[in-house]
C-alpha positions in Angstrom: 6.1 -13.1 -10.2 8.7 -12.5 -7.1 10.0 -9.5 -9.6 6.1 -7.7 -9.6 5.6 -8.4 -5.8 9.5 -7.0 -5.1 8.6 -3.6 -6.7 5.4 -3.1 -5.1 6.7 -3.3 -1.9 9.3 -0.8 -3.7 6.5 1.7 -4.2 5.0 0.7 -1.3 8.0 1.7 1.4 9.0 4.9 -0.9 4.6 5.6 0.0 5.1 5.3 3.3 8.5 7.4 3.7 7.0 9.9 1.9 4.1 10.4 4.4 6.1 9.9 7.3 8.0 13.3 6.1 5.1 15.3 4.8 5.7 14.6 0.8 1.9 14.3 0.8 1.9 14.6 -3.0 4.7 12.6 -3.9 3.1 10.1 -1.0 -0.2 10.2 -3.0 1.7 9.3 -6.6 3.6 6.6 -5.3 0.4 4.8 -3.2 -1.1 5.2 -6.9 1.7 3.8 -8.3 1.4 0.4 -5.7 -2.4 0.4 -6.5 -1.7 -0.1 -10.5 0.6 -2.6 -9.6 -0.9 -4.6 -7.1 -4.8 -4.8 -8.8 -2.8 -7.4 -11.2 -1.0 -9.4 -8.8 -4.0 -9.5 -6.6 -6.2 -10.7 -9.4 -3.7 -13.8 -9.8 -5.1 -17.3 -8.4 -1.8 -17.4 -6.4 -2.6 -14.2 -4.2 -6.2 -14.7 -3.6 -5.6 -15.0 -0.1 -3.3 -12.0 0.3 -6.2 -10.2 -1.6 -8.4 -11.2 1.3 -6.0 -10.4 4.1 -5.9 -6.9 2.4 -9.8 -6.1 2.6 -9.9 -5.0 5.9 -7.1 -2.7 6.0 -8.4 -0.6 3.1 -10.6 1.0 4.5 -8.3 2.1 7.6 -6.2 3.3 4.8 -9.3 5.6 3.0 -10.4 6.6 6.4 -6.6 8.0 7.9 -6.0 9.5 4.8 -9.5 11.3 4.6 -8.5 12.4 8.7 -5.6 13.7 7.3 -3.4 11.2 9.3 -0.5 10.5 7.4 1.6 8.9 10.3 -1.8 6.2 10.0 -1.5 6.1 6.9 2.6 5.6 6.3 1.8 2.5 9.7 -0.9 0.7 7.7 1.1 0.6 4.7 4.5 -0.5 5.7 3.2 -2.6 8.9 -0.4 -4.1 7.6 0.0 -3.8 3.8 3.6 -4.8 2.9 3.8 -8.1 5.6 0.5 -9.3 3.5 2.0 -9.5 0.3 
């Protein structure tokens, strides 16, 4: 649905602002917010491929966030995550 896709990006963006200002918390409960949202809409026929696209880039995101680079971690979500859904 455009509606599900529209507000994970929603969650998404509000993510990535938050780490680009040093909400680290708020950051973390919105990027856990997009993960409940997206598991569903990734597990749909119709965004199998958008699944695959995504694979790579997780790990990026585990491995900035573990570094602590949240500038990493705001660019991989708003410039590698969002343009794949």
């Amino acid at each position: 649905m455009a509606d599900d896709r529209e507000l994970c990006l929603q969650r998404l963006g509000s993510a990535a602002r938050a780490f680009r200002v040093g909400m680290e918390a708020q950051a973390n409960e919105e990027f856990v917010s997009f993960v409940d949202l997206v598991i569903p809409l990734l597990g749909r026929p119709s965004h199998a491929e958008a699944a695959l696209e995504l694979a790579p880039v997780l790990p990026e995101v585990v491995a900035a966030q573990q570094r602590g680079d949240f500038l990493r971690v705001a660019d991989l979500l708003e410039y590698e995550i969002g343009p794949r859904l």
